[in-house]
NUVEXBA-978688 format. One record per residue (C-alpha): residue number from 1; z, x, y. Coordinates in pm, 1 decimal, always signed. Each point is the difference from the previous one (the first is absolute). Layout:
k;c3;c1;c2
NUM;Z;X;Y
...
***
This chain:
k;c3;c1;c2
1;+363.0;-2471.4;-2373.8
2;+118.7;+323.7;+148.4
3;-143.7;-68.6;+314.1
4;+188.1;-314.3;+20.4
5;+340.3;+160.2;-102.9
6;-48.7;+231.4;+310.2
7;-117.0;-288.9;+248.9
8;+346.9;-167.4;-120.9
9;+173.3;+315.3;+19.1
10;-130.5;+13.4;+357.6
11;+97.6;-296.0;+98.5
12;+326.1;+9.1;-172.5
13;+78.6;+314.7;+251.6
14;-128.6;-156.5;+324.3
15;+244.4;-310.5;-61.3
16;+304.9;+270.1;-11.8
17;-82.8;+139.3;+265.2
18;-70.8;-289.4;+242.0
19;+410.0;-70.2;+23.0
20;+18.8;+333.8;+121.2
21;-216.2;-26.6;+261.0
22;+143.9;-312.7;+132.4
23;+347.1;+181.0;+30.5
24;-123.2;+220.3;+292.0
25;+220.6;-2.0;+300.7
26;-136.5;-231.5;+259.6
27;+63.7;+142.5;+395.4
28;+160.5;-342.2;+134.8
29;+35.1;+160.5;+372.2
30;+151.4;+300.0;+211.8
31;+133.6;+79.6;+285.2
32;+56.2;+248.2;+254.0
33;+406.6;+59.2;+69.3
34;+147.0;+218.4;+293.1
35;+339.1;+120.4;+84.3
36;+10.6;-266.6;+250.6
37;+81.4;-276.9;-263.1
38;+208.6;-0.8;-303.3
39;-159.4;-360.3;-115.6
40;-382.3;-79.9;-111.0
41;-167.7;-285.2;-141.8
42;-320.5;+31.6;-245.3
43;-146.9;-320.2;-24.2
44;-218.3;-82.8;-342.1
45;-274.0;-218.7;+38.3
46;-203.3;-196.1;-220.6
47;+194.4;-176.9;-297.0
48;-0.3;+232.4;-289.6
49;+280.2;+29.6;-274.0
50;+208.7;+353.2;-98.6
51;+234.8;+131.1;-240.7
52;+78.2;+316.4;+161.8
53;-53.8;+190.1;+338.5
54;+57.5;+314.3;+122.5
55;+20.6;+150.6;+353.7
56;-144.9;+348.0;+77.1
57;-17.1;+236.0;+307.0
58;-172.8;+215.9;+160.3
59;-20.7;+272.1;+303.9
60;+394.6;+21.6;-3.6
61;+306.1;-70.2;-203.8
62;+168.7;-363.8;+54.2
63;+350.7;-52.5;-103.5
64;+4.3;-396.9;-131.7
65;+300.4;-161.1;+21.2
66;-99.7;-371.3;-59.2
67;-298.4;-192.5;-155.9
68;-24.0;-331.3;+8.4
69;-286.0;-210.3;-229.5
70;-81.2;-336.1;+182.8
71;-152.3;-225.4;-232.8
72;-278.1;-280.1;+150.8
73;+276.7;-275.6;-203.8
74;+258.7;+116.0;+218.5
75;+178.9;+225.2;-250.3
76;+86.4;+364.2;+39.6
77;+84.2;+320.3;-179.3
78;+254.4;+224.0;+188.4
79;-66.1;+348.3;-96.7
80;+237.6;+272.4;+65.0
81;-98.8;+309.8;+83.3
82;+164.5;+325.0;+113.9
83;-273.3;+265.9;-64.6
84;-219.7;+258.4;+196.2
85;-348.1;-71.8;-69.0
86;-225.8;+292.6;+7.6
87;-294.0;+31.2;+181.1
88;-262.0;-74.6;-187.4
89;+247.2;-138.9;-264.4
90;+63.6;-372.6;-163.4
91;+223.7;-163.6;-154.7
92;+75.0;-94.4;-337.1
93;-151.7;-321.9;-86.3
94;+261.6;-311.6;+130.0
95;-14.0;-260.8;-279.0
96;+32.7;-351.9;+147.2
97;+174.6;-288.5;-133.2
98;-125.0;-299.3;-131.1
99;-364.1;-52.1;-76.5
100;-292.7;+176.1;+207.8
101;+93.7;-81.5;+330.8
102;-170.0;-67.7;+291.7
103;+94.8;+214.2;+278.4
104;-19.9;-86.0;+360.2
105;+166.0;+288.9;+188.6
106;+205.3;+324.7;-29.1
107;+260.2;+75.6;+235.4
108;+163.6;+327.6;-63.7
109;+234.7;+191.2;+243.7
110;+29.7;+413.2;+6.8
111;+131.6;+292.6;+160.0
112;-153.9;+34.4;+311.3
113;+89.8;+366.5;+33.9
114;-137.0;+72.5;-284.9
115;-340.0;-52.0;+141.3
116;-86.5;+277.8;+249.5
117;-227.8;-87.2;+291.0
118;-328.1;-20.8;-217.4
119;+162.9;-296.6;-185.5
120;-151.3;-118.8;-333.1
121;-219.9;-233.6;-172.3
122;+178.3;-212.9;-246.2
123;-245.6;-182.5;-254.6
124;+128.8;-284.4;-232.4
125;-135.5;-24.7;-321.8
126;+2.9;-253.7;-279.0
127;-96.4;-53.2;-350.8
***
């Protein structure tokens, strides 16, 4: 009888934990920006459904000004933004509305002097 308590037990804990697991932030794409643009597109492929994304950098700071969510049903999500992202940094999670959506692009404009010459590698992330 024990032995079946902790086999229950057990399984009991690996059911908890499997939501957990499927919340893991997904990489949906990245891309490289410059100074010499102020616009970029990340296109998502495959159709897969998400709550939240988040965008994070790296190699050097980018100053977002604009994010726009471009849904595959031809909705969007303007998000404004007016914040330095560090290198290396993310940002918060960006709830978005309505059920999990389906997300066919990102189009989100910066600061191009914020950049440098190295540039840096913006990756979109969703959940």
């Amino acid at each position: 009888m024990k032995m079946l308590g902790k086999l229950m037990l057990a399984a009991t804990a690996l059911a908890v934990s499997t939501p957990a697991a499927a919340q893991r932030w997904v990489l949906l794409g990245e891309r490289q920006v410059s100074d010499r643009a102020e616009r970029d597109v990340i296109a998502v492929r495959g159709a897969r459904r998400f709550s939240q994304v988040r965008i994070c950098v790296a190699r050097h700071s980018v100053a977002f000004r604009d994010v726009d969510i471009r849904f595959r049903n031809g909705g969007n999500q303007d998000v404004r933004m007016r914040s330095m992202i560090p290198a290396d940094g993310c940002t918060g999670q960006i709830n978005l509305r309505g059920r999990d959506r389906d997300i066919d692009r990102v189009v989100f404009n910066y600061e191009a002097r914020s950049l440098g010459r190295r540039g840096a590698l913006v990756r979109l992330y969703g959940r």
